[in-house]
N, C-alpha and C positions, 0 to 999 in steps of 0.2 A: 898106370902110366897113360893108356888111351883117355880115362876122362881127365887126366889131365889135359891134355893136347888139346882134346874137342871141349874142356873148359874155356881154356886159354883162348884155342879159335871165337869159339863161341862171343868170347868178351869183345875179340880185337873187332870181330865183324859188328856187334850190336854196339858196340862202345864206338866203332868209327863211326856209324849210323847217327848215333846223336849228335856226336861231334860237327860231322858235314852237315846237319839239316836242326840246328838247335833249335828250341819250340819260341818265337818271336809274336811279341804281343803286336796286336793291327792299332797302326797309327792311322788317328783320324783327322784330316788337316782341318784345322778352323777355315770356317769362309770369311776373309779380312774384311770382305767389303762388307759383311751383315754383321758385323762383330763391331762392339763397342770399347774404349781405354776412354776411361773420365777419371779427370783428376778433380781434385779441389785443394787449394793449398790457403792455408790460416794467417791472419797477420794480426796486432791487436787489434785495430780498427775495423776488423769484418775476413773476409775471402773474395776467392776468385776461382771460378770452376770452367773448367773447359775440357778439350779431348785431344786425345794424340791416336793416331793410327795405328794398326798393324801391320808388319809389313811381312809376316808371315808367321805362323805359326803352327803346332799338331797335340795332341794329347794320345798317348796310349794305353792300349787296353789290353788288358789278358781276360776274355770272355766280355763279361759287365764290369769288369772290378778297375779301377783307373792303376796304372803302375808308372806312369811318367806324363812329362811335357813339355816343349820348349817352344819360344817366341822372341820372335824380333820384330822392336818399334823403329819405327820412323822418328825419330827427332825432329826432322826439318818440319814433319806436320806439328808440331801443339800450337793449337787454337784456343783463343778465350772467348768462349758464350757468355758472359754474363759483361763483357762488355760490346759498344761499337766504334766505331768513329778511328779519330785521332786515339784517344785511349787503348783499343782493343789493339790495334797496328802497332801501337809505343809500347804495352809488358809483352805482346808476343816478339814481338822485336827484344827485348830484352831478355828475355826468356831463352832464345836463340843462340846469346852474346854469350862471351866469356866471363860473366857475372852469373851465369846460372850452369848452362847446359851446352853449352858450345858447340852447338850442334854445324859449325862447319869442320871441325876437324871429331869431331863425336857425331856420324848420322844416323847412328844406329845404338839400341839398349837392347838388352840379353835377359831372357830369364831362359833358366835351364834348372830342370827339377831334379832334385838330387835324393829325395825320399820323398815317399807317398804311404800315408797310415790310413786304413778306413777307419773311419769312426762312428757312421752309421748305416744307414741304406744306399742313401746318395750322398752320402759327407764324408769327406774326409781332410787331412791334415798332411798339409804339406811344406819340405824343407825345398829348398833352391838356391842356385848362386845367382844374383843379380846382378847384373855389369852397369853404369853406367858413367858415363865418362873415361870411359876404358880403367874402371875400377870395379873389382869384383866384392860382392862382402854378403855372407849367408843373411836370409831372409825366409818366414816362417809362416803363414796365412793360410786359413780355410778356404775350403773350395767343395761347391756342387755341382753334381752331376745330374741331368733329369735327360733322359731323351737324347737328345740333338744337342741339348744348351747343358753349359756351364757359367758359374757364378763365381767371383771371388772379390773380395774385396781388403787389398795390403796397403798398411800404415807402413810409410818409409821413410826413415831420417836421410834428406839430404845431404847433411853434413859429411856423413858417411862416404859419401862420393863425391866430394872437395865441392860442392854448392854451398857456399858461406855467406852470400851475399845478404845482408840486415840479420841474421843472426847474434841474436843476441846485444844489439849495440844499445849503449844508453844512452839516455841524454839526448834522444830524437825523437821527434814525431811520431806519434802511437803510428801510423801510416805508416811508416818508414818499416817496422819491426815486426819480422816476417819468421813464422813457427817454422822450427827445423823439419817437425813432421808434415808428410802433406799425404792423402789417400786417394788411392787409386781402386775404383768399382771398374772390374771387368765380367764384360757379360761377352760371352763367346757362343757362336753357331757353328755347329758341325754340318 
């Protein structure tokens, strides 16, 4: 009957122990300003590459081994590099509008990592929800880790998040018809 009791104790004291202090892996926040988001989106007639900001984000870790991450973009930043002028001012102005990204009542996109698989030394495979458009829809892309820096680079169907704009139309100008997927290369510093 006593090691029962001082079992029992034993549990309730080591079992509270975990509970009040559970072993949490160290988030490391990305540095937004040294931290890059390039897109490039495909039409027939060619592409268009530019970048959108961070506007915060962390990746976490249990020791070396990565187990999570989340990020938030800036919408109101996407910029296009590969144009200037009148041009670059008119698709990012577009781009903004309610034709694409509607970034005045959308200012912000979400990734939130929802599984982390290693698959090599510094590689692994990751699942997430990606919000954008205040639309959520699972998303699945590699990613490395070396040091300080992380890589990753995710193909995204925008249609998936009501961007329909030249999707698919016929009967227009190769110009006009714009590929539902577009990819985004992220390079992050911790």
């Amino acid at each position: 009957m006593k090691t029962s009791i001082l079992s029992l104790a034993l549990t309730l004291v080591f079992g509270g122990a975990v509970l009040a202090n559970p072993i949490d892996g160290e988030k490391k926040a990305v540095k937004v300003e040294e931290s890059t988001v390039t897109w490039k989106a495909y039409k027939v007639g060619g592409s268009h590459v530019g970048t959108i900001a961070l506007k915060s984000g962390s990746l976490e870790f249990e020791g070396e081994t990565l187990v999570g991450g989340e990020f938030v973009v800036d919408m109101s930043t996407i910029n296009t590099t590969d144009l200037t002028g009148d041009y670059k001012n008119k698709l990012d102005g577009h781009l903004n509008s309610d034709d694409f990204f509607s970034t005045a009542s959308n200012p912000t996109s979400s990734l939130v990592f929802t599984g982390v698989k290693q698959t090599g030394k510094n590689a692994y495979s990751v699942t997430g929800d990606l919000t954008i458009k205040g639309i959520t829809k699972p998303i699945s892309f590699d990613l490395s880790v070396y040091g300080t820096k992380a890589t990753a680079t995710l193909k995204v169907d925008r249609t998936n998040f009501d961007v329909k704009y030249g999707s698919g139309i016929i009967g227009t100008a190769k110009d006009k018809l714009i590929y539902d997927e577009f990819d985004l290369v992220v390079d992050l510093q911790m």
